[in-house]
N, C-alpha and C positions, 0 to 999 in steps of 0.2 A: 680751759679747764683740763686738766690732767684728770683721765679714763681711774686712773689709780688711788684719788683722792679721794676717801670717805669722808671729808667735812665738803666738798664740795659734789657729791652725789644726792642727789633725791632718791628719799630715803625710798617713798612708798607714794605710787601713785596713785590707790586708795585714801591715802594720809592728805594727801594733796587738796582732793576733792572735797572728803568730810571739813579740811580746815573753810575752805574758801566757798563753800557752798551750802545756801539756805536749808534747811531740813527738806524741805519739800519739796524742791529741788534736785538736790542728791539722792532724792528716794527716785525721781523722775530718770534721772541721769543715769542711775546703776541700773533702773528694768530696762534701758535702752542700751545700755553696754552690758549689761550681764545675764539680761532675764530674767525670771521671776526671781522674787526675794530667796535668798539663803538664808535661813535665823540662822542667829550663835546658838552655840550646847554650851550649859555650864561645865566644866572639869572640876576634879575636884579639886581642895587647893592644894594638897601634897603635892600634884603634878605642876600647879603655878608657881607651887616654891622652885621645886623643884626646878624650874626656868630660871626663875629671878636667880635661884644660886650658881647655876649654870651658866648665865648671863648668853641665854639664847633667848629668842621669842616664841611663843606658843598661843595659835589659834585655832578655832575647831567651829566647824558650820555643821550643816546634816541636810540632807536631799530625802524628801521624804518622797513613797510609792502612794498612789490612790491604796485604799485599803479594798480588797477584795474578802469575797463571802465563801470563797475555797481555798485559795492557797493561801495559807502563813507569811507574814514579809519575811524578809531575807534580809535580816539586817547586818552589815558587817562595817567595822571601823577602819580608816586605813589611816597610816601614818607617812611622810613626804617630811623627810631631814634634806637640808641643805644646810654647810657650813664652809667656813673656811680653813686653810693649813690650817696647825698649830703652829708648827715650827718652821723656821727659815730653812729654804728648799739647799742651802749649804750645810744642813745637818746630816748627821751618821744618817745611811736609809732608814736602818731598825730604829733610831731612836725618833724620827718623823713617822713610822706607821705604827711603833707603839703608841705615840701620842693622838692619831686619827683615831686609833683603838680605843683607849681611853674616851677620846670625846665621844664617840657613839655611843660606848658604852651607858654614859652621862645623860645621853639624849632616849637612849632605847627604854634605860628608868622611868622616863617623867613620860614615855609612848605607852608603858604598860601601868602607869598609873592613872593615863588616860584612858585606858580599854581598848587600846589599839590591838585590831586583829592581826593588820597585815603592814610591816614599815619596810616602807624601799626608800635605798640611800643613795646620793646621786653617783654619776656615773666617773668611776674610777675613785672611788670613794677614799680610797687609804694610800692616796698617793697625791702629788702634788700633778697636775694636768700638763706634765713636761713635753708634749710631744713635738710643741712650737721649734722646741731648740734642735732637735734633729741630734740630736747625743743619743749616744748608745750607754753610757755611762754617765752615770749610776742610773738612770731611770730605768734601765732592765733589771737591775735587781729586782728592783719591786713584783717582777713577775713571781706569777706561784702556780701550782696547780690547781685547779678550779675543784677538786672532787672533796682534797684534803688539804688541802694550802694551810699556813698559819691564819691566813684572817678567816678562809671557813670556819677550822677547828673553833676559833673566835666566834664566829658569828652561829655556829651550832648550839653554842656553848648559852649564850646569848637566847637564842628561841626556844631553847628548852625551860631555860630559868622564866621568860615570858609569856609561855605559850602560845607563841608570837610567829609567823609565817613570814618571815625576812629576805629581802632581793637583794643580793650585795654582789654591784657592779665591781668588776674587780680588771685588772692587767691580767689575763692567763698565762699560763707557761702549761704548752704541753708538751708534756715529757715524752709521752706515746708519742706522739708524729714530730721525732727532730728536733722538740724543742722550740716549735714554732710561735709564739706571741697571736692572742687573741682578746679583744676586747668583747669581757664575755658578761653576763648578767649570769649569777650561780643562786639559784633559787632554793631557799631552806625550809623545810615545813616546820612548823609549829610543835612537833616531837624532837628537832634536832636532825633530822634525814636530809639529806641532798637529794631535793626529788630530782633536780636536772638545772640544765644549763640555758641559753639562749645569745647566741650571739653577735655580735654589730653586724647587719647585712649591708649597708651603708656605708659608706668610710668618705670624707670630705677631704676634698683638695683644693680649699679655698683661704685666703690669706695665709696665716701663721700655723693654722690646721694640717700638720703636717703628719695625719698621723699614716700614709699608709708606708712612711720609711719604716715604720715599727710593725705594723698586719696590716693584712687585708681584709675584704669585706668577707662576712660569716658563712659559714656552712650549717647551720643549722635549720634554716629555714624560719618557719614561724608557729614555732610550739605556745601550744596552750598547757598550761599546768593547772591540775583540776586538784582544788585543795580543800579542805573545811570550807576554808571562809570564801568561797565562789572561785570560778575560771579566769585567772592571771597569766597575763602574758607581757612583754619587756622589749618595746620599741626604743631603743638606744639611742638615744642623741639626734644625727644627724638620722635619720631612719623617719626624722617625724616630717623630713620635708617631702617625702613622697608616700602620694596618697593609697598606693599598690600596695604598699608596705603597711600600712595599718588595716588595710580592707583583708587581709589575708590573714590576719590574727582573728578578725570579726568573722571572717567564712569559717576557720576552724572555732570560735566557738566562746573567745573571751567574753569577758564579762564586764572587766576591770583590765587596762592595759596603762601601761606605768610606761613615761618617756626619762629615766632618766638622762640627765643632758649635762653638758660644758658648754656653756656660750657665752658670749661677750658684747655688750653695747653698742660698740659699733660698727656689728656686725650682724645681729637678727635682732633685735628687738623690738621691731615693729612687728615681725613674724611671729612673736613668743605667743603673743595672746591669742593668738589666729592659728597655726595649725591645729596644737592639739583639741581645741575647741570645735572648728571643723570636723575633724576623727571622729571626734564622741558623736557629734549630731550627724555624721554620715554612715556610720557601723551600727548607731543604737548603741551605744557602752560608757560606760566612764573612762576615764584619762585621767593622767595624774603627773603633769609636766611638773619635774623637778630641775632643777638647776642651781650648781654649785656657786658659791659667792666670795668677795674680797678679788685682791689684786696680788699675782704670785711672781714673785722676781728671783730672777737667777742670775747668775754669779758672772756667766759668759754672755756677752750678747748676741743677738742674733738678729737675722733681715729678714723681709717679707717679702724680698724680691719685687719691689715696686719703685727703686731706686730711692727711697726713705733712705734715714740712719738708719744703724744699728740700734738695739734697744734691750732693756734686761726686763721686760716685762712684756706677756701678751694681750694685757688690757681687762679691766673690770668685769667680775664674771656679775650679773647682775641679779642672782635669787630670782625673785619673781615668782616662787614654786605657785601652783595654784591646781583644782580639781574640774575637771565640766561633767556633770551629766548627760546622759541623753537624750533631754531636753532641751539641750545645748544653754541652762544655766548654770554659773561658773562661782566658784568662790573668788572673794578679793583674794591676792596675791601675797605672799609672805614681805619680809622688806628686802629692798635691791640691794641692802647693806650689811646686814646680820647673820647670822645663823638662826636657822629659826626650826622648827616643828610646826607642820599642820595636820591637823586631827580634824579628818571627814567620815560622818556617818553616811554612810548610804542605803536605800532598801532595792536589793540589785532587783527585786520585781519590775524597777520602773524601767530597764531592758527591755522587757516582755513588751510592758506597757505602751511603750513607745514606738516599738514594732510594729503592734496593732492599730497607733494613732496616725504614725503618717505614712505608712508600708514602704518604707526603704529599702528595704530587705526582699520582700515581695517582687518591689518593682526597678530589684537591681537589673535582670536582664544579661546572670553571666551566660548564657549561651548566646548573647547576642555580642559579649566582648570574648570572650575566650578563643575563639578562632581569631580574630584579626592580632589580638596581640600573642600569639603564635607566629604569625606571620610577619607582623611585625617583629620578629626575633630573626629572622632569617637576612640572609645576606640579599637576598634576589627580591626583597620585600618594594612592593612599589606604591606608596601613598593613593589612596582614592582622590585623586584630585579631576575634576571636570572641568574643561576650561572654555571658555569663551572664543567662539570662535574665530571672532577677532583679534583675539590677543597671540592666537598662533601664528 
């Protein structure tokens, strides 16, 4: 099978399941892969036209809180776009990020006719994910300034008209320090402001994943952005395979932590449904693993250093977008093949809720790791290891 074929990809491994399995069954089957039931929410149908014209997919579940007799729920909508290019990665730069521009645009409509409070788009969202080829040209174009860049101005432009609290992962260019390249998440509030930034602390150096000839790993640490619609924070891609890295957005205070990601089938997909999902159920928070999709080919080939051919393509990004609560039950997954929207209600009380059910949080014990992985940070660091006194 060629990784790059959409007629021969499985579309949807939800799709799978409901074809080929009795009702009672499947209902069996998803509380044991997913957890408790998720309903669907109706949309309304401007927003499903609004698809069908689009010719994206659009799903929406909702995670309901126990109701309490003091606090109010906290209910807020989020929205998770994954797509593919428009246009062939040999086109003008401008005239392939005007076209990603356009399609979000397309897609943020049919998000704000949904009631989506808060849409995050996946990572490197208005660019083709060139980082495989190790070029320097044209893929640096596409950098911008994160504060004002053309796709913020864009994407401001965008949350205002929505009243819409927008993450848009973008290539950085900072102008301030040199000029240097950052793979950054630029957080927009719901007025059109830049409240701030957050950047890839992770960087993979794993098959075709070539990205650190372009940046390194982030300086920004692990900001929490405290907005209307609850505390968002922006675990970047490869960020979701270490679990330090997401407990440190939950110490500082998220609520909702968004993965946008670039992955590819045959290389994490057994992992896609399992970290973020973990996260959520280890922090108490929601997740919102996004991942860009289709198969993107360029013009020059390139190697993977594994003594392979050369190839013009880095392999099927496979969608999958999906949300988990803190309950660690998860919505189905977008399809592995489309572009799609998914529209999750949540009532963030069940944070709260879930802290007090099984004391995670309580019963983290950072001053029982905080020293050691300090020390483990030093050079002179020596494992607790006991041995056998035989074996010496």
């Amino acid at each position: 099978m060629s990784s790059g074929d959409k007629q021969q990809q499985l579309t949807s491994v939800d799709e799978c399941l409901e074809k080929h399995l009795p009702p009672a069954e499947l209902a069996e089957v998803k509380r044991i892969l997913y957890g408790r039931d998720v309903p669907r929410i109706t949309l309304p149908q401007s927003a499903l036209d609004a698809a069908q014209e689009g010719s994206f997919e659009i799903k929406a579940f909702k995670f309901d809180a126990a109701k309490e007799d003091i606090t109010t729920p906290r209910v807020v909508r989020v929205g998770l776009v994954q797509n593919k290019i428009v246009l062939p990665t040999t086109a003008p730069v401008q005239q392939q990020r005007d076209a990603l521009l356009a399609r979000c645009a397309t897609i943020a409509r049919a998000a704000a006719m949904a009631g989506v409070n808060v849409l995050c788009l996946q990572e490197a969202w208005n660019m083709p994910f060139a980082f495989c080829t190790r070029e320097k040209l044209p893929w640096c174009e596409f950098a911008e300034p994160a504060e004002d860049g053309p796709t913020t101005q864009f994407i401001q432009k965008i949350a205002r008209e929505h009243n819409m609290v927008i993450i848009s992962p973008i290539l950085e260019r900072d102008t301030n320090h040199g000029d240097v390249l950052w793979n950054t998440a630029v957080v927009v509030s719901n007025t059109g402001r830049v409240i701030g930034k957050s950047r890839k602390n992770h960087i993979p150096r794993v098959g075709d994943f070539n990205e650190s000839t372009y940046y390194e790993s982030g300086n920004t640490g692990h900001p929490v952005f405290s907005t209307q619609f609850g505390k968002l924070a922006v675990n970047i891609c490869y960020g979701r395979h270490h679990p330090q890295n997401w407990m440190m957005y939950g110490i500082n205070g998220a609520e909702i932590v968004f993965n946008p990601s670039a992955t590819l089938d045959g290389l994490s997909e057994p992992l896609w449904g399992v970290e973020a999902r973990n996260a959520a159920i280890a922090n108490s928070y929601f997740t919102c693993a996004i991942n860009r999709v289709g198969t993107e080919h360029y013009p020059r080939p390139f190697t993977s250093a594994d003594g392979q051919p050369a190839h013009h393509d880095l392999g099927h990004f496979y969608g999958s977008s999906y949300v988990t609560a803190p309950d660690g039950s998860r919505t189905p997954g977008l399809s592995r093949t489309s572009d799609g929207l998914l529209v999750v209600e949540m009532d963030l009380n069940l944070c709260r809720q879930i802290k007090d059910k099984w004391g995670f949080r309580m019963t983290q014990r950072l001053e029982l790791y905080g020293p050691l992985l300090s020390a483990a940070a030093r050079p002179d660091f020596k494992p607790q290891i006991i041995s056998d006194s035989f074996t010496d």
